[in-house]
C-alpha positions in Angstrom: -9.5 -105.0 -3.3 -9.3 -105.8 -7.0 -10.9 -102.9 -9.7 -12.6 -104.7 -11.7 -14.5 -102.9 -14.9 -15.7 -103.5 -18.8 -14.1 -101.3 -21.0 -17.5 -100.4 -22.6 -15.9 -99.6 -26.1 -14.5 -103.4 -26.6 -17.8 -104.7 -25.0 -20.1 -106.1 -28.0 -22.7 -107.4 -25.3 -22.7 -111.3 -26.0 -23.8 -111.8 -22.3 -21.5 -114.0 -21.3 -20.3 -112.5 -17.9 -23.8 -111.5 -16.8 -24.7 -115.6 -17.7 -22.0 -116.6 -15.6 -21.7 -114.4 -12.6 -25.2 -112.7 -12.5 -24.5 -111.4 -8.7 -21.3 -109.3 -10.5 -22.4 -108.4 -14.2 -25.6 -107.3 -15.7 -26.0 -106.0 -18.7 -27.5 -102.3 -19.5 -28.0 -100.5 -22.9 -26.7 -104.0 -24.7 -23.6 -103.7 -22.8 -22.1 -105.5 -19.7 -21.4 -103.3 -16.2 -20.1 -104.2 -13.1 -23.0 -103.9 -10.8 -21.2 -105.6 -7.5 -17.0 -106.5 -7.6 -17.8 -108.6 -4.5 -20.3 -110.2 -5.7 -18.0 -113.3 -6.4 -14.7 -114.6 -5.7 -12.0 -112.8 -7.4 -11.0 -115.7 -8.8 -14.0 -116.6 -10.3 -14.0 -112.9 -12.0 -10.8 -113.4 -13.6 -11.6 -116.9 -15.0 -15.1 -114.8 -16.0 -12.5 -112.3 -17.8 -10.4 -114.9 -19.6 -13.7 -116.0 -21.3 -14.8 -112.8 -22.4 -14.2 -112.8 -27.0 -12.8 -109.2 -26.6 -11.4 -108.8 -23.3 -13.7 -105.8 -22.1 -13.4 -107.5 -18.9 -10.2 -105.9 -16.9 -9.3 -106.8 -13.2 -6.5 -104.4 -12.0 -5.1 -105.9 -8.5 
């Protein structure tokens, strides 16, 4: 199984990851937080990641 985490400090809470895969990301304090790594495909987490504008999102396989 993949880690998958936002590095809060890059994080500048645009929302993006919690609008795309709301069953994985939510956001809390104006920041973004894993909430369920299985709540999608891990595919579909990385190409999640790739669109985050600072890269707070890291998958570690």
């Amino acid at each position: 199984m993949a880690k998958v985490y936002v590095d809060q400090d890059a994080c500048i809470g645009c929302e993006a990851c919690a609008d795309a895969l709301p069953d994985v990301f939510a956001m809390e304090d104006g920041k973004a937080k894993v909430t369920n790594a299985e709540g999608a495909s891990l595919e579909e987490i990385k190409e999640t990641a790739e669109t985050c504008p600072t890269e707070a999102i890291k998958v570690e396989e």
